[in-house]
C-alpha positions as a Markdown table, in Angstrom:
| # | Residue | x | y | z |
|---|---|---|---|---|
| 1 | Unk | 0.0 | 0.0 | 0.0 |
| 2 | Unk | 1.5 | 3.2 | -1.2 |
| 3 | Unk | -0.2 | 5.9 | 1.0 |
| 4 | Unk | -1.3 | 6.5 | 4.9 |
| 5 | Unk | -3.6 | 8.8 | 6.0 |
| 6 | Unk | -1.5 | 11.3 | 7.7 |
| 7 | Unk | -2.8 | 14.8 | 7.2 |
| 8 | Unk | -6.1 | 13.8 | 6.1 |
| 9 | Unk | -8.0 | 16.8 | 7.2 |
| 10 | Unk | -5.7 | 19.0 | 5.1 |
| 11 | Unk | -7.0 | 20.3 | 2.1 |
| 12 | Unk | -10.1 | 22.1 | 0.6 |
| 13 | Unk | -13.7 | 21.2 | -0.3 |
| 14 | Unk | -16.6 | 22.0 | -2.0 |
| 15 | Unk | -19.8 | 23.8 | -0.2 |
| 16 | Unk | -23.0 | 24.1 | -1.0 |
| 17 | Unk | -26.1 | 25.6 | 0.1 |
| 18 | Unk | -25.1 | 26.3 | 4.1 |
| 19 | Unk | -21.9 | 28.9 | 4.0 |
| 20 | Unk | -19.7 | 29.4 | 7.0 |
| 21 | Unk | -22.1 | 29.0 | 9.8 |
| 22 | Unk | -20.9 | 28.2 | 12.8 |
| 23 | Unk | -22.7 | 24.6 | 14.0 |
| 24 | Unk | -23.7 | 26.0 | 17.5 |
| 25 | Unk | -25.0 | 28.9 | 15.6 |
| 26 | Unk | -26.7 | 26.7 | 13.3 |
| 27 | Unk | -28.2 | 24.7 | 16.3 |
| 28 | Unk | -29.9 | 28.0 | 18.2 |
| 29 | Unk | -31.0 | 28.7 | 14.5 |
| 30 | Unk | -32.9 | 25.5 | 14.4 |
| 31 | Unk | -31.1 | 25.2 | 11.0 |
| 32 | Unk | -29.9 | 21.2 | 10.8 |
| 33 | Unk | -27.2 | 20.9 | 7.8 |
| 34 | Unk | -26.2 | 17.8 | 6.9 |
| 35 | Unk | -22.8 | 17.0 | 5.0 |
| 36 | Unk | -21.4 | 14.6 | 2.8 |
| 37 | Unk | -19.8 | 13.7 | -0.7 |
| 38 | Unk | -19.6 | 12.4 | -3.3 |
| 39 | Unk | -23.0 | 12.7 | -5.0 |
| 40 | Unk | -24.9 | 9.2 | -4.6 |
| 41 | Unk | -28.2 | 7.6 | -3.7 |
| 42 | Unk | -26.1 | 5.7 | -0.9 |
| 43 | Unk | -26.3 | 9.4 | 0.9 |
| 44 | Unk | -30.1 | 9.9 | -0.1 |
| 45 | Unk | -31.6 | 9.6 | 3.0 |
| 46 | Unk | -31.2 | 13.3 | 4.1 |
| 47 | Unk | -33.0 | 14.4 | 0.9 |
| 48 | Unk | -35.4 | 11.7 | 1.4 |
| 49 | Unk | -36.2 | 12.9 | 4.8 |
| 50 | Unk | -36.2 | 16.6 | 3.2 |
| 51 | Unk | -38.7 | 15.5 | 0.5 |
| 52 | Unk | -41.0 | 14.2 | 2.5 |
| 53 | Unk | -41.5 | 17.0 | 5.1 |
| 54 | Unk | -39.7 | 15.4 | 7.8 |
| 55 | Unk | -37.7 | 18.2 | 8.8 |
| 56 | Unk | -40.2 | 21.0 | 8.5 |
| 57 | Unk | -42.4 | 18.9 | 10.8 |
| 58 | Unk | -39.7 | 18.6 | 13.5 |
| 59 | Unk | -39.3 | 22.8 | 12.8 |
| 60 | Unk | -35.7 | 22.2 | 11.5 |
| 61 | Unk | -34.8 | 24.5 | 8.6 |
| 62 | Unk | -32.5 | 21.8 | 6.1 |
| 63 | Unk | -29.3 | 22.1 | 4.4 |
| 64 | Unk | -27.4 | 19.7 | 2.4 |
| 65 | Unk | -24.2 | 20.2 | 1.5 |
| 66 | Unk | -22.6 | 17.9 | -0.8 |
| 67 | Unk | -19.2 | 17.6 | -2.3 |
| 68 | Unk | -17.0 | 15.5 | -4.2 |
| 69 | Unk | -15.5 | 12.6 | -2.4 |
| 70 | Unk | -16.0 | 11.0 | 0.7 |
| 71 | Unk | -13.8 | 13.1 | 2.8 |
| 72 | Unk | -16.1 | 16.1 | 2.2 |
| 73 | Unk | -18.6 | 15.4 | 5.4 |
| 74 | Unk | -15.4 | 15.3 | 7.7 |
| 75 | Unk | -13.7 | 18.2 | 6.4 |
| 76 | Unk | -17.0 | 20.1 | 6.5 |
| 77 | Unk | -18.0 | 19.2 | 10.1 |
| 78 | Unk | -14.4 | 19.8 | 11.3 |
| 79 | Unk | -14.5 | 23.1 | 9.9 |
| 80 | Unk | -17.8 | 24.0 | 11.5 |
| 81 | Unk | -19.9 | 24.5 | 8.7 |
| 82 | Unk | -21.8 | 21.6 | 9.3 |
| 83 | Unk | -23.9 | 20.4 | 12.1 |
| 84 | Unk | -24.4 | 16.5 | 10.6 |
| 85 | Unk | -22.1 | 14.6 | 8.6 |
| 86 | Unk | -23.2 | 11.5 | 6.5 |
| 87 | Unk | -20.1 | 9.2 | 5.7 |
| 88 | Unk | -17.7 | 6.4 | 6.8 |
| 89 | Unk | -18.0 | 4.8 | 10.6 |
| 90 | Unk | -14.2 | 6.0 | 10.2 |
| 91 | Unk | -14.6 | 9.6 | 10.1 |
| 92 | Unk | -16.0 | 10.5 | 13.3 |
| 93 | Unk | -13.3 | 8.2 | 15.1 |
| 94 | Unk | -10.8 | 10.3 | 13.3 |
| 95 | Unk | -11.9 | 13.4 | 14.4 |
| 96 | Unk | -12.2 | 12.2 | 17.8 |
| 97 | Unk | -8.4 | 11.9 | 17.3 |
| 98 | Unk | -7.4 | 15.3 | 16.4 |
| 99 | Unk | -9.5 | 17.2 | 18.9 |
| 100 | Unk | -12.7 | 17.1 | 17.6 |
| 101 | Unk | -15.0 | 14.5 | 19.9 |
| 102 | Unk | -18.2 | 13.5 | 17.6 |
| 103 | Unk | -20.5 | 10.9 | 18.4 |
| 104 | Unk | -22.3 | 8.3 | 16.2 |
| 105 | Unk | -26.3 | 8.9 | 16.2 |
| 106 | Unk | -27.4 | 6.3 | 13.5 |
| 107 | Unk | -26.2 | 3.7 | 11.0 |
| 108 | Unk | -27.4 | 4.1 | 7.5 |
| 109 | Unk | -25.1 | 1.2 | 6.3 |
| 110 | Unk | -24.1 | -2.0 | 8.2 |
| 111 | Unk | -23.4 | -4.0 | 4.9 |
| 112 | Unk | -20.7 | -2.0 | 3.0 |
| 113 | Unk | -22.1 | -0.8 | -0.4 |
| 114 | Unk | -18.6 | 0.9 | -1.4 |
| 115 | Unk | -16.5 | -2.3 | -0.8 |
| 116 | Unk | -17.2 | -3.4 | -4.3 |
| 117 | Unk | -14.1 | -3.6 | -6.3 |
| 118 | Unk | -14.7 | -3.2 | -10.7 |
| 119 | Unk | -12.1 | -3.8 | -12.6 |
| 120 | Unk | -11.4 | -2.9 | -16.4 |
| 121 | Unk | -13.3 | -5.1 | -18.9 |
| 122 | Unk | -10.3 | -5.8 | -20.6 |
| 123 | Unk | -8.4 | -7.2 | -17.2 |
| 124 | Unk | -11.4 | -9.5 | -16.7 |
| 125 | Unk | -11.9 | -10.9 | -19.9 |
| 126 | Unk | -8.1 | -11.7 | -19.7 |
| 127 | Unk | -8.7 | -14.0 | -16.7 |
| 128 | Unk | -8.3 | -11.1 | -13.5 |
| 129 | Unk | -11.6 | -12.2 | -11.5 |
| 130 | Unk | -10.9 | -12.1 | -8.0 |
| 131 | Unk | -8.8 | -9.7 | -5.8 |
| 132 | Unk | -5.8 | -12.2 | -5.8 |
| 133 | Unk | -5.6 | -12.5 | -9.5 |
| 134 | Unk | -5.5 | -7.9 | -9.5 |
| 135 | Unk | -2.5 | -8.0 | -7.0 |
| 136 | Unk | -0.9 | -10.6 | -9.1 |
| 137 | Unk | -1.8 | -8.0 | -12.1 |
| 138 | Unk | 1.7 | -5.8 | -13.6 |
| 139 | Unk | 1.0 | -3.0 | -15.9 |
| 140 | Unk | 2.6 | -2.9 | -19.0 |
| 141 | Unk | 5.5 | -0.7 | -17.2 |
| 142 | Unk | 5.9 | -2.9 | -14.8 |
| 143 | Unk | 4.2 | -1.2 | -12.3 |
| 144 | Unk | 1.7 | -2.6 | -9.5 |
| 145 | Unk | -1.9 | -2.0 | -10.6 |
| 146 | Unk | -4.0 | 1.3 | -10.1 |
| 147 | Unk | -6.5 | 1.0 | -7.9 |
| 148 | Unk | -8.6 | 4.3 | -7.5 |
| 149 | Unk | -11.0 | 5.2 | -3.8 |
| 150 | Unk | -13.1 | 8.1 | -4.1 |
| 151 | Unk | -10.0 | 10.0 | -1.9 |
| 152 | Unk | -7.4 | 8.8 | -0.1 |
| 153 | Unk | -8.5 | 8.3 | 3.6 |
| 154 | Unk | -12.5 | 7.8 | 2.5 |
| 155 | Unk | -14.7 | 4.8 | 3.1 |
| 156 | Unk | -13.9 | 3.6 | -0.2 |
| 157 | Unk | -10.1 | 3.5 | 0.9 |
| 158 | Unk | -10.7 | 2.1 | 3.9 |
| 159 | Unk | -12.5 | -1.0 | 3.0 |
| 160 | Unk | -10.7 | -1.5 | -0.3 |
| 161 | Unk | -7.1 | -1.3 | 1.6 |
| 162 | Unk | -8.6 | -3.9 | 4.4 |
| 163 | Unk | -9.6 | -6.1 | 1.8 |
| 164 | Unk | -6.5 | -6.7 | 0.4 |
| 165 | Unk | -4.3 | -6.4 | 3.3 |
| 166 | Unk | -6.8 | -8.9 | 4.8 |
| 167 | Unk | -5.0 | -11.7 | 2.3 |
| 168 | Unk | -1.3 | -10.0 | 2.8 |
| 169 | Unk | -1.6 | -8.4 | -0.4 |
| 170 | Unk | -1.6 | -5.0 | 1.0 |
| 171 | Unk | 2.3 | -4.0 | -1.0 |
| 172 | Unk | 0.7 | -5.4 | -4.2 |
| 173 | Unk | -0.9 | -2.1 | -5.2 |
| 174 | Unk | -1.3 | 1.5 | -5.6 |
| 175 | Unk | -4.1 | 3.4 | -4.4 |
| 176 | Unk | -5.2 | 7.2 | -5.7 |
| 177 | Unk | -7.7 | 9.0 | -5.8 |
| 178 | Unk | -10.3 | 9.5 | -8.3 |
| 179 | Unk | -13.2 | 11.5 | -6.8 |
| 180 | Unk | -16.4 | 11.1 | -7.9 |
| 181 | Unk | -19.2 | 9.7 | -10.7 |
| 182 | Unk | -17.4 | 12.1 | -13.5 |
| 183 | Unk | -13.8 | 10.8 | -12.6 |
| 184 | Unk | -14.3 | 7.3 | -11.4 |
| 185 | Unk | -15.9 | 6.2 | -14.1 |
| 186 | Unk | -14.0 | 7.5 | -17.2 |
| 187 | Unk | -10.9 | 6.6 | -15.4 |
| 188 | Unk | -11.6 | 3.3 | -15.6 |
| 189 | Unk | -12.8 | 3.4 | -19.2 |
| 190 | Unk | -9.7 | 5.2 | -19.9 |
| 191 | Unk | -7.4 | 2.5 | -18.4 |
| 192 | Unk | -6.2 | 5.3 | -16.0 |
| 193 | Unk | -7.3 | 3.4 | -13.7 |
| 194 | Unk | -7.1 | -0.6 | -13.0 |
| 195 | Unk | -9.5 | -1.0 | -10.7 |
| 196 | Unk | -11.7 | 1.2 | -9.1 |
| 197 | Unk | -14.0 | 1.2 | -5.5 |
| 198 | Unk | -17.4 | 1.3 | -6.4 |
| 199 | Unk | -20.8 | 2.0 | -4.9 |
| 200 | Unk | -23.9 | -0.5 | -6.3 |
| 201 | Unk | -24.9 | 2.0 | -9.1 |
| 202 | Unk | -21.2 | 2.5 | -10.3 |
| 203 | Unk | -21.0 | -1.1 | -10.7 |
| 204 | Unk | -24.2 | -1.8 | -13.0 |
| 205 | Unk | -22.9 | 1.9 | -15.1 |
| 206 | Unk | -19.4 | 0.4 | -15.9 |
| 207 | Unk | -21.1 | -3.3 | -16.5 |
| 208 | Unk | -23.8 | -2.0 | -18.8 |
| 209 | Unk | -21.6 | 0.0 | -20.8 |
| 210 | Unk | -19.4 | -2.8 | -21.3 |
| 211 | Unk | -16.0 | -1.3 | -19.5 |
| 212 | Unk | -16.0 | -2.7 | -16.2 |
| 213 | Unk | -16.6 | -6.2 | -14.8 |
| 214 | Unk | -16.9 | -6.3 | -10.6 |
| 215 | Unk | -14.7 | -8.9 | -8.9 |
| 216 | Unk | -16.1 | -8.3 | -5.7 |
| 217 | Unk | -19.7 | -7.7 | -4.9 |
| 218 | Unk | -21.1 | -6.8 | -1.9 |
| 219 | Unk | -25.0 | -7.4 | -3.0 |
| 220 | Unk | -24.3 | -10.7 | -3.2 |
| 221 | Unk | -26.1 | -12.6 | 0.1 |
| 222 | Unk | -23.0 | -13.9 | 2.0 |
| 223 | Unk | -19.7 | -12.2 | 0.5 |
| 224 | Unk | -19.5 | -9.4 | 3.1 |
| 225 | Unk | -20.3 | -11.1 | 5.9 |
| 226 | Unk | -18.0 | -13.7 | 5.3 |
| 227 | Unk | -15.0 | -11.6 | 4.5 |
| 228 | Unk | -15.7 | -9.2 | 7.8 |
| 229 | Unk | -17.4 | -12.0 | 9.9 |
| 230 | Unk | -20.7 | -10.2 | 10.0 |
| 231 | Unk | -22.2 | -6.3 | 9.8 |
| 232 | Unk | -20.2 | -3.4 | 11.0 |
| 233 | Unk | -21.1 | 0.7 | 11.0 |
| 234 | Unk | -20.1 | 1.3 | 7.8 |
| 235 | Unk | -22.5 | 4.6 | 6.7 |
| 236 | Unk | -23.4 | 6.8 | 9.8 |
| 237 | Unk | -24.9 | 10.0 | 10.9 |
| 238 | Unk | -22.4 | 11.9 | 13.3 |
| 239 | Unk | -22.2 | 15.3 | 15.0 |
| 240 | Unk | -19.9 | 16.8 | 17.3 |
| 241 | Unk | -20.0 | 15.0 | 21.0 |
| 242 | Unk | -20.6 | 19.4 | 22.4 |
| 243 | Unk | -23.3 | 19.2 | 19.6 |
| 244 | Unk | -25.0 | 16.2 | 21.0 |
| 245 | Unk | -24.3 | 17.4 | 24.6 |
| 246 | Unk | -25.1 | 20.9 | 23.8 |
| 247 | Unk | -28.0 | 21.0 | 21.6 |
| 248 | Unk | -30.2 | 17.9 | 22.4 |
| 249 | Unk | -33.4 | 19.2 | 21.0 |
| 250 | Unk | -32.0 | 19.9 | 17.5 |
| 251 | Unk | -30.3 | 16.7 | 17.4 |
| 252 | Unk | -33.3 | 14.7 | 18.6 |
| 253 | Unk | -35.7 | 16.6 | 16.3 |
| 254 | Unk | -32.9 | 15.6 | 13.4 |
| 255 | Unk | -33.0 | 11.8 | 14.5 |
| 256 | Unk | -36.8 | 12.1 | 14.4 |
| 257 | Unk | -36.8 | 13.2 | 10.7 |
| 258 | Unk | -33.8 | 10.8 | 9.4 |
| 259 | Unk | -35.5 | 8.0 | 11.2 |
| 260 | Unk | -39.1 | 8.2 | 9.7 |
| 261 | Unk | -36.9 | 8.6 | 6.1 |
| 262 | Unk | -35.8 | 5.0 | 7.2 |
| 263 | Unk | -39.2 | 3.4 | 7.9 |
| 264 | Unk | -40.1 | 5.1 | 4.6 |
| 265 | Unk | -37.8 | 3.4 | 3.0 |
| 266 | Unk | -38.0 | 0.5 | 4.0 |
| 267 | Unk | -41.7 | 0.4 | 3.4 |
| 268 | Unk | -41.8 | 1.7 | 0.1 |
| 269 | Unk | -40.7 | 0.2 | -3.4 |
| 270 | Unk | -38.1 | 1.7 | -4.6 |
| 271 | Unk | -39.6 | 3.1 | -7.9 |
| 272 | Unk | -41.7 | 5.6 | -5.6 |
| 273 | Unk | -38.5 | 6.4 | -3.6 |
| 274 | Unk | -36.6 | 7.0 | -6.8 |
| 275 | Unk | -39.9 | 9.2 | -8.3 |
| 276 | Unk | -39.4 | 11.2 | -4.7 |
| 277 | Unk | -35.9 | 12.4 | -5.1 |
| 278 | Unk | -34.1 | 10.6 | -8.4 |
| 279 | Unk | -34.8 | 13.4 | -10.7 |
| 280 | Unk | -34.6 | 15.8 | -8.4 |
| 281 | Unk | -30.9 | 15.6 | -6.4 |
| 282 | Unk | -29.4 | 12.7 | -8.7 |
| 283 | Unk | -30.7 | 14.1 | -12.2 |
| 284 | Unk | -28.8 | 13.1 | -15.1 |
| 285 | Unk | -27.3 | 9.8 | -13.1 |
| 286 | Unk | -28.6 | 6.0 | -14.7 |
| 287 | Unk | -31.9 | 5.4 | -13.2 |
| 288 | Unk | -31.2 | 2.3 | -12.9 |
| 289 | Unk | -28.3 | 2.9 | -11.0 |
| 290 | Unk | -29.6 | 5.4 | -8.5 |
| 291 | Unk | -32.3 | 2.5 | -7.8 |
| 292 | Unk | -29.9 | 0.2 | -7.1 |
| 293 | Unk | -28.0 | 2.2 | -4.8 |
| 294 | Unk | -31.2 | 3.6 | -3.0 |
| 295 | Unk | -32.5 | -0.2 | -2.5 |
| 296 | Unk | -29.0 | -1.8 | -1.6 |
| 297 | Unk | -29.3 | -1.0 | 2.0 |
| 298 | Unk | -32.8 | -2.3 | 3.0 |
| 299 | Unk | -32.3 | -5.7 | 1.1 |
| 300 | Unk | -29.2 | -6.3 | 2.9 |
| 301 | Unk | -29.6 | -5.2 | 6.7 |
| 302 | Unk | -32.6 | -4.6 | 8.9 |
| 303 | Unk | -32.1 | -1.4 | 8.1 |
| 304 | Unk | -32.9 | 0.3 | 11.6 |
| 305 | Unk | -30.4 | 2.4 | 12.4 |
| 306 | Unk | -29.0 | 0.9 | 15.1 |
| 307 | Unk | -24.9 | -0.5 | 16.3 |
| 308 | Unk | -24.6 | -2.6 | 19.1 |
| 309 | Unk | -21.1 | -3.3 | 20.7 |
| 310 | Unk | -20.3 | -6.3 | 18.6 |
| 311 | Unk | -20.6 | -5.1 | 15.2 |
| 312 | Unk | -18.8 | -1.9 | 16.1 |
| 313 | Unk | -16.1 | -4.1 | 17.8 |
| 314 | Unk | -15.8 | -5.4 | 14.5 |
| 315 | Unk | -15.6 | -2.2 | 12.6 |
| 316 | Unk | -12.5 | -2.2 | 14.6 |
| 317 | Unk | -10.5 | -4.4 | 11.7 |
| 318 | Unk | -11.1 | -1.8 | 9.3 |
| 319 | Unk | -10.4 | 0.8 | 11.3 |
| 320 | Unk | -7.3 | 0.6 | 13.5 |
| 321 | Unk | -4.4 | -0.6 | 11.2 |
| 322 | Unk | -1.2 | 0.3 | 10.4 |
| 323 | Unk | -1.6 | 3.7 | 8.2 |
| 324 | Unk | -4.8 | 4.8 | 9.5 |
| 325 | Unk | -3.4 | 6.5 | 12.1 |
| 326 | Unk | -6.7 | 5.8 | 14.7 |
| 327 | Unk | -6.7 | 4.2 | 17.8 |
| 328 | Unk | -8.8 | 2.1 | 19.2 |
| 329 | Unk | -11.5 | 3.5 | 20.8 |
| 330 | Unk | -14.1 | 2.5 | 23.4 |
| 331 | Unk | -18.1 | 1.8 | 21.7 |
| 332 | Unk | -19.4 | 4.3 | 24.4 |
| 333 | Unk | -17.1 | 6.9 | 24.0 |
| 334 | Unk | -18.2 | 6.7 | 19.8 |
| 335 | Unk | -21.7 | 5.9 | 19.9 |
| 336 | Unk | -24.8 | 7.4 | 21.2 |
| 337 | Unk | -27.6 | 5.5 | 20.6 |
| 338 | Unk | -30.4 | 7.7 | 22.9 |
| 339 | Unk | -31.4 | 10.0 | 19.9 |
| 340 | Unk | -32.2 | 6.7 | 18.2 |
| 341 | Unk | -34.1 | 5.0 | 21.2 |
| 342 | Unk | -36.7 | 8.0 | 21.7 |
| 343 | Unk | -37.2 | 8.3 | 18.4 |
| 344 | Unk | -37.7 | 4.4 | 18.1 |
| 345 | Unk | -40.1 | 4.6 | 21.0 |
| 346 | Unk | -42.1 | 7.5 | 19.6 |
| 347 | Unk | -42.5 | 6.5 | 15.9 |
| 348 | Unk | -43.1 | 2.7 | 16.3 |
C-alpha cells in the first residue's frame, strides 16, 4: 500500500447551500445541515427525509451540503460549517483523534455498499476475477496495478485497503484518488485506472456500458459477511459529541426526521423512492443505478439504524491498522444511541 492517511484533514472542499455558519449557531438557529460527498443515492436519505417533510415537521430549517468525495462530510463538520455529517464509521473516530469529539447517532449502512471492487473489462476478460488475480496483475511498465478510492483516507479506501491487506496483499498495489461519478468512471474506461472502488450503481454503469466487470460484490447474500465475519457501521450520521451534549433538541428533532426517512424506505418500493428524489438531487445519473443504490441497504440489513457493541467491535478491523493512524476506541465513547431509542419509541 503506497499511502497512509497522515494529514487527512488538510486540504479544501466544496460547499453548497449552508456557508460558514458556525454549528452552534446553526443549532440556536434550528437550522440542521447535513454534510457529505460524493454525490450518490447511498447518501439519499437526508434528501429523502427533506422531500417528504420530515424536517419541517420537527421545525428544523434543512441544508445539504454535498461535495465531491467522501472526505467532504469530515472536512466540513471539522470546519464547523456543518452540524451532521453523512459518511464512513471511520470519520467521526478520526476526528475524535485530532481534537474534535463526535458521536455516532445512526447507522445508514451496516453491509458495506462501497466495498465493491470493478475492474477494467479488458483485465477480466483476460482471466483477472478475483482480488488475488489484481494483486498478481503488472501493468505494461511494470508497475503494480492502479487502484482508485473516491480520496485517499474515504470509506472507499478504507474497505478497499482492508480487503487486500486482509489476504497479505496490502504491498501489491497503488491506491489514488479518483473522486467522484465524473472521474471514477471514465478513469476506468480510460485505463487510467485498474481498478476502481465502487458504490452498487457504479458497478451496474461500468457493467452495462461494457468497461468494467466487478470482482467483488457486496450485493451478493453472504460475501461481506463472510470476509468481515458479520455487519459493522459502515455509513453513519455523526455530529460533534458538544453538539450532542449541547443542543439535544436539534439533534433529537434531526434523528426524528432521518428515522421516519428510514421506515419510509424500508416500506416503500423503490420506484416511488426513486420518483421522490431521483430526478430531483441525482438528475442526469442512470436510473437504474440510482435504484440500485437507494434499495442496496434495506435488502441487505434490517435497516434500523442501530450498532450494538459487537458489530462496532468489528468495525474495529477496518479501522485501527497500520496507516490509519486511529486508535482504538471505546463503543461508548463513539456511539450514542439515545437519539435513536426516543425516536424508536415515539414513531413505532
Amino acid at each position: 500500500m503506497d499511502f497512509t492517511r497522515r494529514h487527512l484533514l488538510a486540504g479544501g472542499c466544496s460547499i453548497v447551500g449552508a456557508g460558514l455558519i458556525p454549528a452552534t449557531a446553526q443549532a440556536q438557529a434550528g437550522i440542521a445541515s447535513l454534510a457529505y460527498g460524493p454525490s450518490t443515492a447511498v447518501y439519499a436519505l437526508g434528501a429523502i427525509a427533506e422531500a417528504r417533510g420530515l424536517f419541517k415537521a420537527e421545525k428544523l430549517d434543512f441544508k445539504l451540503i454535498v461535495g465531491n468525495a467522501g472526505t467532504h462530510g469530515r472536512q466540513t463538520l471539522a470546519a464547523g460549517q456543518a452540524l451532521f455529517a453523512h459518511g464512513d464509521a471511520s470519520h467521526p473516530l478520526q476526528l475524535s483523534t485530532r481534537g474534535k469529539p463526535c458521536k455516532i447517532i445512526l447507522a445508514t449502512q451496516m453491509i458495506s455498499s462501497i466495498a465493491n471492487i470493478v475492474v477494467r473489462r479488458d483485465l477480466y476478460d483476460a482471466g483477472i476475477d478475483s482480488v488475488e488475480k489484481l494483486a498478481a496483475y503488472k501493468r505494461p511498465n511494470g508497475g503494480k496495478p492502479i487502484i482508485a478510492a473516491t480520496a485517499i483516507g474515504s470509506g472507499t479506501w478504507m474497505y478497499g485497503t482492508y480487503t487486500f491487506e486482509a489476504k497479505g496483499l496490502g504491498d501489491k498495489v497503488t491506491w489514488v484518488a479518483g473522486g467522484g461519478l465524473n472521474t471514477m468512471l471514465p478513469g476506468l474506461e480510460t485505463k487510467q485506472f485498474d481498478a476502481i472502488m465502487a458504490v452498487p450503481g457504479w458497478v451496474l454503469e461500468a457493467e452495462a456500458k461494457g468497461f468494467g466487470k466487478a470482482i467483488f460484490d457486496t450485493s451478493k447474500p453472504g460475501v461481506f459477511v463472510s470476509a468481515y465475519g458479520g455487519t459493522v457501521p459502515v455509513l453513519v450520521i455523526y455530529a460533534l459529541a458538544e453538539t450532542c451534549e449541547q443542543e439535544k433538541p436539534t439533534v433529537q428533532a434531526f434523528v426524528n426526521a432521518m428515522y421516519q426517512a428510514m421506515k419510509w424506505v424500508k416500506a416503500t418500493p423503490i420506484d416511488e423512492v426513486y420518483a421522490l428524489v431521483g430526478e430531483k438531487y441525482f438528475g442526469g445519473q442512470n436510473p437504474d443505478a440510482v435504484k440500485a443504490e437507494l434499495g442496496f441497504d434495506k435488502q441487505t440489513w434490517d435497516y434500523d439504524g442501530r450498532i450494538d457493541k459487537a458489530s462496532f467491535e468489528r468495525g474495529g478491523k477496518v479501522w485501527y491498522r497500520p496507516g490509519t493512524d486511529i486508535p482504538p476506541a471505546k463503543y461508548e465513547d463513539i456511539v450514542d444511541m439515545s437519539f435513536l431509542d426516543a425516536a424508536q419509541a415515539r414513531f413505532k
